[in-house]
C-alpha positions in Angstrom: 0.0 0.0 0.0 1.8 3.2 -0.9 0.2 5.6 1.1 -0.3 5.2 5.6 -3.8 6.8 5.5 -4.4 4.0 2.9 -3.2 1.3 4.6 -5.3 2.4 8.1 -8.0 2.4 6.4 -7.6 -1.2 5.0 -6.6 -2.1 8.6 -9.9 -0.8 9.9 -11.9 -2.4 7.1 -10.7 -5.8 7.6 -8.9 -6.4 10.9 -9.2 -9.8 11.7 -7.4 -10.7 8.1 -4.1 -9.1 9.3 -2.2 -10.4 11.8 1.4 -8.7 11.4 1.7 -5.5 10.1 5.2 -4.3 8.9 5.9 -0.7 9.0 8.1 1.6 7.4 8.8 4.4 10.4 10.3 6.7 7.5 7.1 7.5 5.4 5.2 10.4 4.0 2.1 11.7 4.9 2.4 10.4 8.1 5.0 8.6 10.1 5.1 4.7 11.1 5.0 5.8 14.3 1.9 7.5 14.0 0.5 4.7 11.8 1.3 2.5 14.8 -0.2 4.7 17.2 -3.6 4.9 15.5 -3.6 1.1 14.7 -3.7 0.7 18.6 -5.9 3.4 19.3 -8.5 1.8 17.0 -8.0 -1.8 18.5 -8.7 -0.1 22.2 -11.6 2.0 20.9 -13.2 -0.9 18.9 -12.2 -3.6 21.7 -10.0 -6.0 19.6 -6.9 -7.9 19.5 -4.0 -6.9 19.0 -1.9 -7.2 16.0 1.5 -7.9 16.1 3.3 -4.8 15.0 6.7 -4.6 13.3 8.9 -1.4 12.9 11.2 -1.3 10.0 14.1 1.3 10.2 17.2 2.4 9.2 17.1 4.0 12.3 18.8 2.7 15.8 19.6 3.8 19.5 17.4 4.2 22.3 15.1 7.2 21.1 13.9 4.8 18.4 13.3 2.3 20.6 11.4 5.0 23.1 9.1 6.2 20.0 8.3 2.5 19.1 7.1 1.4 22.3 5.2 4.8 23.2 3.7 3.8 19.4 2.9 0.5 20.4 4.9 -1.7 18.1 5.9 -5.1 19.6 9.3 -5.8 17.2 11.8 -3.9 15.4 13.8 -5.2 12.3 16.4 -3.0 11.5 17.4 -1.9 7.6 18.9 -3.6 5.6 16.7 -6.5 6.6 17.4 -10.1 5.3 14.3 -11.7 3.6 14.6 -14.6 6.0 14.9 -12.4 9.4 11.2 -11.8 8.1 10.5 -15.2 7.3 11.5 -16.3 10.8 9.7 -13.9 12.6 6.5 -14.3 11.1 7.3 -18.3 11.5 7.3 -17.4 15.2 4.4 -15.1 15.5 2.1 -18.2 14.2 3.7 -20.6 15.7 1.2 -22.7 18.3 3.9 -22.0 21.1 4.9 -18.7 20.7 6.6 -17.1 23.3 8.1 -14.0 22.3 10.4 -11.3 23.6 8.6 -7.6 22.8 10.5 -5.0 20.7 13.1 -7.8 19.6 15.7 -6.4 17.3 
């Protein structure tokens, strides 16, 4: 989706077919940090579960980390990203014991 209003508004349209969400923080129109923000604010306001929320940056150091978990993003993949990283993770999130550490990098 190339636009973050966009993408929200697919999010809010059809929730329960998502259950990761990658997100570029670096976007126009609105940060991922903002689109992360307002994903969680409409799963409180509408009383639904939570997706599992993944930052992608090229960006690093604790400030990030700060603005990612005051957006409410449960991992962060740092740029470049290998394909497989990916691949793993979301082998994790759906896997029938997962246990997971939050805001993994």
């Amino acid at each position: 989706i190339d636009h973050p209003l966009a993408a929200l508004g697919k999010i809010k349209d059809n929730h329960d077919s998502y259950g990761i969400i990658l997100i570029d923080v670096t976007m126009e129109g609105m940060d991922g940090y903002t689109l992360g923000s307002e994903i969680r604010r409409f799963e409180r306001d509408e009383h639904l579960d939570k997706l599992h929320l993944v930052s992608l940056s090229g960006n690093s150091g604790t400030e990030h980390t700060r603005k990612c978990r005051q957006a409410g993003f449960d991992y962060i993949l740092h740029k470049p990203v290998e394909r497989q990283r990916i691949v793993d993770l979301v082998q994790l999130l759906f896997s029938s014991n997962h246990i997971a550490p939050q805001l993994s990098n």
